[in-house]
C-alpha positions as CSV (number, residue, x, y, z in Angstrom):
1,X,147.9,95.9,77.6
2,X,146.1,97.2,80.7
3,X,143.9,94.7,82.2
4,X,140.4,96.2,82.2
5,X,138.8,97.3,85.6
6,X,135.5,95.7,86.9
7,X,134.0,99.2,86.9
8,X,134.8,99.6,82.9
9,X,133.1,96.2,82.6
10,X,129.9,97.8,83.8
11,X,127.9,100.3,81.7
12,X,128.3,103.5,83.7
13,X,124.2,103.8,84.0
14,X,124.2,100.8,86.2
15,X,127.7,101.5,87.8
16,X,125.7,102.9,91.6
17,X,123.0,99.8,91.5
18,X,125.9,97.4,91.1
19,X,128.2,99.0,93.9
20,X,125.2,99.0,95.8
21,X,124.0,95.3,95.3
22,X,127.6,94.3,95.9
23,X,128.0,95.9,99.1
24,X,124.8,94.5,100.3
25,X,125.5,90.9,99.2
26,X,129.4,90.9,100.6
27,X,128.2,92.1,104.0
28,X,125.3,89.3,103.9
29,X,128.0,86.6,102.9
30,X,130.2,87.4,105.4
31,X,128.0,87.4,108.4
32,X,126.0,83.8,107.1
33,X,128.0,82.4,104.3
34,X,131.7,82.6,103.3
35,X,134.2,84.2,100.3
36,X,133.2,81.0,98.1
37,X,129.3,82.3,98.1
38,X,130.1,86.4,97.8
39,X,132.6,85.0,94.6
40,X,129.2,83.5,92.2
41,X,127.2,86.1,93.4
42,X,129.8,89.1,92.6
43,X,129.8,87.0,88.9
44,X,125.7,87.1,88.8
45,X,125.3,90.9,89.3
46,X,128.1,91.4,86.8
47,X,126.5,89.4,84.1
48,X,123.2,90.9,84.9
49,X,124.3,94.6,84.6
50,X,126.1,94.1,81.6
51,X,123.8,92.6,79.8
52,X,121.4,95.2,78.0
53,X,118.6,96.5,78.8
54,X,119.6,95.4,82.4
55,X,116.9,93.9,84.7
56,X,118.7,95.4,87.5
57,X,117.9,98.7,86.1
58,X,113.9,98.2,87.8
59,X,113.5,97.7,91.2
60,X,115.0,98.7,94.7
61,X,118.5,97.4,95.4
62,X,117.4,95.1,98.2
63,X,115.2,93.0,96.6
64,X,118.2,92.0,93.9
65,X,120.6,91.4,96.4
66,X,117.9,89.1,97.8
67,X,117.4,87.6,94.9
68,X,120.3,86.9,94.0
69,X,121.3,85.3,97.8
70,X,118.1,83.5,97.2
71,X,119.3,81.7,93.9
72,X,122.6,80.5,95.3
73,X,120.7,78.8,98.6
74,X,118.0,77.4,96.4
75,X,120.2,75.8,93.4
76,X,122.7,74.8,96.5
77,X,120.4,73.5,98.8
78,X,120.5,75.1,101.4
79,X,116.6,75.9,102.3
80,X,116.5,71.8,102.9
81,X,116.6,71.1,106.7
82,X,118.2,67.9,106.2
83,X,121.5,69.7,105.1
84,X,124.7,70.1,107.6
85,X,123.9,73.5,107.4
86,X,120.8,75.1,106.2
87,X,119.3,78.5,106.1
88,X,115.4,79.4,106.7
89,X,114.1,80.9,103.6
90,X,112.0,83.9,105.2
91,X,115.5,85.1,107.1
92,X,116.6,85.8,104.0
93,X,113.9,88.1,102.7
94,X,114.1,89.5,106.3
95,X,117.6,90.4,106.3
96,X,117.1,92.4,103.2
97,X,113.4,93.9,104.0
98,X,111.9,92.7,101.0
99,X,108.5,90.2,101.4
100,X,107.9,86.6,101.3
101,X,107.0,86.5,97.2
102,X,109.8,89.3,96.5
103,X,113.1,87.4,96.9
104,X,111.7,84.4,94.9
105,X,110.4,86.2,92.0
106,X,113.6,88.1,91.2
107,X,115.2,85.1,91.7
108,X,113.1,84.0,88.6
109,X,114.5,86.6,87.0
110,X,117.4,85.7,87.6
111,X,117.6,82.0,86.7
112,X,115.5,83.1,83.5
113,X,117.8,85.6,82.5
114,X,121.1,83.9,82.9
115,X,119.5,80.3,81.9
116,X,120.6,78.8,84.7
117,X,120.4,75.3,85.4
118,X,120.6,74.3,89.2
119,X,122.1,70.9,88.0
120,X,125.3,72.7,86.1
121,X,128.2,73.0,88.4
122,X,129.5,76.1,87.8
123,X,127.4,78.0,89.9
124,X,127.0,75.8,92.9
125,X,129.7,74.8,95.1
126,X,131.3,71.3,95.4
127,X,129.9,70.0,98.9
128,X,132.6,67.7,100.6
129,X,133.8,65.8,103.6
130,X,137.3,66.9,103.6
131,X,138.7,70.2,104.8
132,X,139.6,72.9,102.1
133,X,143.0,75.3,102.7
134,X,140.7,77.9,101.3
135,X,138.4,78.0,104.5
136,X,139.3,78.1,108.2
137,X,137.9,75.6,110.1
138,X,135.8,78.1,111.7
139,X,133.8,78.5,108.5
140,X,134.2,74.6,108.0
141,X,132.1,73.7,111.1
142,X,129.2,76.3,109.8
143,X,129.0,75.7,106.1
144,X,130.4,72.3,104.8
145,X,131.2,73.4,101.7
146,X,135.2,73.4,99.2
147,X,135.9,76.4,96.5
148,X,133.6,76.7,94.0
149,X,134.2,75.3,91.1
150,X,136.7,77.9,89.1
151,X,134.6,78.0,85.2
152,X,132.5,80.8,86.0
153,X,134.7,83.2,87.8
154,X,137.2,82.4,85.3
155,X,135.0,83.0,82.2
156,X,135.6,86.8,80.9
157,X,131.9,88.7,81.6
158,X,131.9,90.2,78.4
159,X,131.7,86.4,76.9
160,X,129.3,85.2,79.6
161,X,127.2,87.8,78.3
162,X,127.2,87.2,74.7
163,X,126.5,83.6,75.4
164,X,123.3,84.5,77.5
165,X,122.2,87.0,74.9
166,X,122.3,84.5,72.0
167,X,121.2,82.0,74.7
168,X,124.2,79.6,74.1
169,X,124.8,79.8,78.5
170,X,123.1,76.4,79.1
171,X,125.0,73.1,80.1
172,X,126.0,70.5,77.6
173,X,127.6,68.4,79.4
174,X,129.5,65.5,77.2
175,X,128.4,62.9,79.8
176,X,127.8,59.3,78.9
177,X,124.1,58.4,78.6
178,X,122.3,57.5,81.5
179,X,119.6,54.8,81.5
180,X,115.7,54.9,82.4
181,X,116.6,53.0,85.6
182,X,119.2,55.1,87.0
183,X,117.6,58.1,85.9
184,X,114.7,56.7,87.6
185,X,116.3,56.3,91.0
186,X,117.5,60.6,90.3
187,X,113.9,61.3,91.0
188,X,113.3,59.4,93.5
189,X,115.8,61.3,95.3
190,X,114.1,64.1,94.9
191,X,113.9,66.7,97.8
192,X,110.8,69.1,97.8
193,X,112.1,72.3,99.1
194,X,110.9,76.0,99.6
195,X,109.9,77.4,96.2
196,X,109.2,73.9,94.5
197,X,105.9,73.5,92.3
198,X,104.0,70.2,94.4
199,X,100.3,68.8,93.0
200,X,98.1,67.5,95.4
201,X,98.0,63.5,95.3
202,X,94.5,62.0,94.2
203,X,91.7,61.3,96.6
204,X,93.0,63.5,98.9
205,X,90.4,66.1,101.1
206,X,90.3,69.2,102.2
207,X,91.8,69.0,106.0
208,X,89.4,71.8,107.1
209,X,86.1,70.9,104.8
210,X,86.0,66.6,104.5
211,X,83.1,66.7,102.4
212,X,86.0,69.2,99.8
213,X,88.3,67.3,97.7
214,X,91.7,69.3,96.4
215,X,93.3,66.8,94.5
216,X,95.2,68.3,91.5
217,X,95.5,71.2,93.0
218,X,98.9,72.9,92.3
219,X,101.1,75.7,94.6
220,X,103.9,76.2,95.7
221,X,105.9,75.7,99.1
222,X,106.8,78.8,100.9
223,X,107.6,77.1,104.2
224,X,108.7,73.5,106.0
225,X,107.1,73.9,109.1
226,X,109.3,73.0,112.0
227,X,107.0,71.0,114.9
228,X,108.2,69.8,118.0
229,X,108.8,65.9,118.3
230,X,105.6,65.7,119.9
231,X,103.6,66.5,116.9
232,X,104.6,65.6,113.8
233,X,106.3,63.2,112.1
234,X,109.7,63.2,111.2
235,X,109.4,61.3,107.9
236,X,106.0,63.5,106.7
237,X,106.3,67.3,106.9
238,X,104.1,69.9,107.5
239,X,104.5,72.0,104.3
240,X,102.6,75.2,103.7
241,X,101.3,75.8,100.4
242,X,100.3,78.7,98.6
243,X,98.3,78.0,95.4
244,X,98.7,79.0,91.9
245,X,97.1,81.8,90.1
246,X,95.3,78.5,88.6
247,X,94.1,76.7,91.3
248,X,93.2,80.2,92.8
249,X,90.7,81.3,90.1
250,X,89.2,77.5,89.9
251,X,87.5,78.3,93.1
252,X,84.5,78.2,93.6
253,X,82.7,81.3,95.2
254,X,80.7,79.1,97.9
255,X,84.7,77.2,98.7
256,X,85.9,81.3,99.5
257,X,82.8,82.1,101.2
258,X,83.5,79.2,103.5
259,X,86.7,80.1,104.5
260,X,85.8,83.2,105.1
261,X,83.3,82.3,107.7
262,X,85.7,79.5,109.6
263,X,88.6,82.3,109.9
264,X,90.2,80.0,107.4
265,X,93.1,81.5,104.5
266,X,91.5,80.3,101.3
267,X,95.1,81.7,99.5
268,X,97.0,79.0,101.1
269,X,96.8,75.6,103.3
270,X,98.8,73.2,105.2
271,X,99.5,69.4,104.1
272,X,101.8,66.9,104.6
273,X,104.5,65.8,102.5
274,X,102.5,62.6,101.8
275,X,99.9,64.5,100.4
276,X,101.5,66.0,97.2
277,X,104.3,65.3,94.8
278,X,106.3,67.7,92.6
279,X,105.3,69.1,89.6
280,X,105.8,71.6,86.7
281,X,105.6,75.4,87.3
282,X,102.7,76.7,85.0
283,X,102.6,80.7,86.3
284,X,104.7,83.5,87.3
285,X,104.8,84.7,91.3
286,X,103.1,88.2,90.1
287,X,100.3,86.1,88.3
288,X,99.8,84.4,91.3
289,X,100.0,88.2,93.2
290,X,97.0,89.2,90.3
291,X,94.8,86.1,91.8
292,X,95.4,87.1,94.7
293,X,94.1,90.6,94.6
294,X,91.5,89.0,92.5
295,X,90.3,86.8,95.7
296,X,90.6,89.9,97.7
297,X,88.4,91.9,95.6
298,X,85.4,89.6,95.8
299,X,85.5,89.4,99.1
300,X,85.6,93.2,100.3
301,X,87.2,92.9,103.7
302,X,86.4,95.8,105.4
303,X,89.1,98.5,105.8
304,X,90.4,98.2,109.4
305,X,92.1,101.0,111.4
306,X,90.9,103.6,109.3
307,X,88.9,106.8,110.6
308,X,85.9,107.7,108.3
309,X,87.1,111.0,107.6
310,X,91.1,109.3,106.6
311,X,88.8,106.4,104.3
312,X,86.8,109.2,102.5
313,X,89.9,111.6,101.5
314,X,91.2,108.3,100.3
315,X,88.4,107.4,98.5
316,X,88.2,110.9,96.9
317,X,91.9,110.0,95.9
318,X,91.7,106.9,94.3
319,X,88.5,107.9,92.8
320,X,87.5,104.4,93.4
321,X,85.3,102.9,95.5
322,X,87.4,99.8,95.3
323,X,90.6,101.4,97.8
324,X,92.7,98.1,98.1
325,X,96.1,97.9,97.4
326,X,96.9,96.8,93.4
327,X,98.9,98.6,90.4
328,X,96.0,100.9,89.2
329,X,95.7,102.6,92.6
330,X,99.0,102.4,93.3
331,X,99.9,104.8,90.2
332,X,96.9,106.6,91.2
333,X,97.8,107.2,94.1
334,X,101.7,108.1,93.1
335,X,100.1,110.9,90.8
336,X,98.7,112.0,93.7
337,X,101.6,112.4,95.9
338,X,104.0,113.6,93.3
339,X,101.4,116.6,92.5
340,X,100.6,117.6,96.3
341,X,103.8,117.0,98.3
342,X,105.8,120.1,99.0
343,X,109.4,119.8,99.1
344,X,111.5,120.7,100.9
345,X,110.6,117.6,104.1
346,X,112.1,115.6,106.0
347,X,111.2,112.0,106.9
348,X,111.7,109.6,109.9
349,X,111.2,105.5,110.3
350,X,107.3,104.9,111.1
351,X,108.6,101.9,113.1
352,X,112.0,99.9,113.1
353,X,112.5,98.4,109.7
354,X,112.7,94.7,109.0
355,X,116.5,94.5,109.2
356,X,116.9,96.1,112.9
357,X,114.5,93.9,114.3
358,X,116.5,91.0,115.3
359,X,118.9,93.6,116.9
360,X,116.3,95.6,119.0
361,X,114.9,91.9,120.2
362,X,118.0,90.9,121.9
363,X,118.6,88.5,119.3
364,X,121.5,90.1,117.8
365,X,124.8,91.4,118.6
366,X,124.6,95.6,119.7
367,X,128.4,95.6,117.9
368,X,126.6,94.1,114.9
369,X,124.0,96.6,115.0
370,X,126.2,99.4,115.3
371,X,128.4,98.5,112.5
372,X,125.3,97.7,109.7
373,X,123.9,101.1,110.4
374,X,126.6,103.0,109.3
375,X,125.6,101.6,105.8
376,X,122.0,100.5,106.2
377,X,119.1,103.1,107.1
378,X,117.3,103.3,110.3
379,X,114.1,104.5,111.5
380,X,115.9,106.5,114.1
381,X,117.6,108.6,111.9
382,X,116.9,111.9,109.8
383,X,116.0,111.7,106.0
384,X,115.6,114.9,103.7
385,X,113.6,113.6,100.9
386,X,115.1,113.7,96.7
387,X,112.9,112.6,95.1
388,X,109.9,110.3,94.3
389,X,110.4,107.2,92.0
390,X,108.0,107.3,88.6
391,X,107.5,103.6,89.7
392,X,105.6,101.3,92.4
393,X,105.9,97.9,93.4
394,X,102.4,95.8,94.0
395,X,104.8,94.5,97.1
396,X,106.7,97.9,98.5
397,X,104.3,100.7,97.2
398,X,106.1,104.4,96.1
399,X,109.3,104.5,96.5
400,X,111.6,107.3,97.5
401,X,115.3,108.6,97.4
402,X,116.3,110.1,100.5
403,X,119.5,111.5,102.1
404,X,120.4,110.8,106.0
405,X,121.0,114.0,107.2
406,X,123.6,113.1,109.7
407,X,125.9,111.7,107.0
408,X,124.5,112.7,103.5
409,X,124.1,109.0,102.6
410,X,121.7,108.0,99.8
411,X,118.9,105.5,100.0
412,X,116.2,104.2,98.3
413,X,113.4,103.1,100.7
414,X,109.2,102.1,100.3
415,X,107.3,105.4,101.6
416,X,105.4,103.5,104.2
417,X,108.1,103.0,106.0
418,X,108.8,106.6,106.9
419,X,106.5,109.8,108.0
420,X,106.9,113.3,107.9
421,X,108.5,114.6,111.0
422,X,106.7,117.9,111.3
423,X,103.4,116.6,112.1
424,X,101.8,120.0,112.1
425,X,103.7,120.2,108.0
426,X,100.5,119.1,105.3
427,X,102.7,116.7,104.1
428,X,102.0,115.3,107.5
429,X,98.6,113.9,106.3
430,X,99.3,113.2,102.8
431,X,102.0,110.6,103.9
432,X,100.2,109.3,107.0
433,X,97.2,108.9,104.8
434,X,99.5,106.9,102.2
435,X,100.8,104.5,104.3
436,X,97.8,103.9,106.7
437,X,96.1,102.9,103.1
438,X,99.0,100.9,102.2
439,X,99.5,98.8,105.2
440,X,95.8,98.3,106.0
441,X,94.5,97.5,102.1
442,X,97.5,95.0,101.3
């Protein structure tokens, strides 16, 4: 009997979005991680395309790639500095142009949908002192990691994802019992690390307002600051902290309103590691997102860089006097461009996108750079525009499918990225107009 190919595995619906993920991830892997990494994370978009209705099947290709790169770092520890070798979490979402709460909340897709457990060892990788035949020494001095271990690769998908679907795919291990004490000195091990749920300790104050106490507040870490010797202390990080959609709407209005007027980001706040402990997730990322907007909303921040006459056929848009950025005026909005823009157009990059960046710096290679954009889009080049997605993203906006011109590859990209490059074309205005309202109201 034939052995059956990995594209027959895969519905044929999903068959572009996985070729796509997978071509994004092995590049990533091979520049920062290694073959043991690209391996589990092949196995991931696998299960999750097989398994029906696919999550994969929503969403830009970029920000599952970066999910998935940011479940493997997280469940193998790599955002923690005190690692041999660690990576910084916002360089992920950076490589792959997706934002700051993206990358984490498909990750908890992810680990939702495939129930995984960070503490089961099939997909993390054994961490070792010794040197593995697998990987050159090269690799070695980066990334001090041995072969992962062989269950989940070796584990047919179409089993994998029976076991998820009937939710049988969580670890039960036949270990001996453990006791309160040892389990006890597990915890105290504990690491807080990017993503991690923490509570504010009691009796601690506001750093900004001392006459404010926060304790019991809950958020979660989206950076370990790095501070030079000088300032901080070794032993107590600087963490920052963005707070919960819980903590967010327990505010009081006078607490905003005082923020406001010091300059101060009511959304979010430094402390140090001394100041908090772990604790339980109780809400989603896109709750959070909801609170957010919620915040925003009551305090009406002027719209900045707009000219009266661009804020007023944006108004008349929306049909709102409320024009900031959130799901209702985003569909609104996508109505709007779907009915009024005239095809055929071309588009251009409004400004270089995330991922070229660290190339146009200096801080990476020119080879590098070469060689990615012959697969990833620039803002340099020539787009004649498919179509518009029937979806938005409260991070990204519209999306849209266009073809380079110059070598009749496909992408899907956010439409503030791009403009129109007939500026004297209407579909000049109607795009300019989008993403001036996009970038200024988010």
């Amino acid at each position: 009997m034939e052995k059956t190919s990995k594209s027959e595995k895969i519905p044929k619906e999903m068959h572009v979005a996985h070729a796509g993920i997978v071509e994004l991830i092995e590049r990533y892997c091979e520049l920062h991680l290694n073959e043991d990494y690209t391996k589990i994370a092949r196995k991931i978009i696998e299960l999750l395309c097989c398994i029906q209705p696919s999550p994969v099947a929503k969403g830009h290709i970029n920000t599952w790639a970066c999910g998935i790169i940011y479940t493997l770092c997280s469940i193998n520890h790599l955002f923690e500095e005190n690692q041999d070798f660690y990576i910084l979490f916002l360089d992920v979402c950076n490589y792959f142009d997706v934002s700051a709460t993206t990358g984490p909340s498909r990750s908890e897709i992810i680990i939702e949908t495939l129930q995984i457990d960070p503490n089961t060892s099939s997909w993390c990788l054994k961490r070792t002192n010794n040197k593995s035949t697998d990987i050159s020494q090269e690799q070695l001095e980066k990334l001090q990691v041995i072969k992962p271990v062989q269950q989940l690769v070796a584990t047919p998908v179409e089993q994998q994802v029976e076991q998820i679907q009937s939710e049988q795919i969580v670890d039960k291990p036949a270990e001996k019992k453990e006791s309160k004490k040892s389990k006890a000195k597990e915890s105290k091990k504990d690491v807080l690390k990017v993503n991690d749920c923490v509570r504010v300790k009691k009796g601690i104050i506001d750093p900004d307002f001392p006459d404010t106490k926060i304790e019991g507040w809950l958020g979660r870490i989206t950076e370990i600051v790095k501070e030079a010797q000088d300032e901080g202390d070794k032993d107590d990080q600087l963490l920052d902290i963005m707070w919960d959609s819980f903590t967010l709407r327990a505010m009081s209005d006078d607490f905003i309103d005082r923020c406001e007027e010091a300059g101060l980001d009511c959304l979010s706040m430094y402390l140090r590691l001394s100041d908090v402990e772990k604790a339980k997730t109780r809400d989603t990322l896109y709750d959070v997102q909801e609170a957010q907007d919620e915040i925003r909303q009551y305090l009406d921040k002027p719209v900045v860089g707009m000219m009266d006459e661009q804020y007023k056929r944006i108004q008349e848009i929306l049909n709102n006097e409320d024009i900031t950025v959130n799901k209702d005026n985003l569909v609104t909005y996508l109505d709007y461009i779907e009915e009024n823009i005239a095809l055929p157009c071309q588009l251009t990059g409004r400004e270089p996108f995330q991922w070229e960046i660290a190339y146009l710096d200096g801080t990476g290679k020119k080879k590098d750079y070469d060689k990615l954009r012959k697969t990833r889009p620039s803002h340099t080049d020539t787009f004649k525009l498919i179509h518009i997605d029937g979806e938005v993203e409260r991070d990204e906006g519209v999306f849209v499918k266009v073809e380079r011109v110059s070598d009749s590859k496909k992408f899907s990209l956010p439409l503030f990225y791009l403009k129109i490059t007939d500026d004297k074309s209407t579909n000049y205005q109607l795009i300019d107009d989008y993403s001036t309202w996009f970038v200024k109201n988010k």
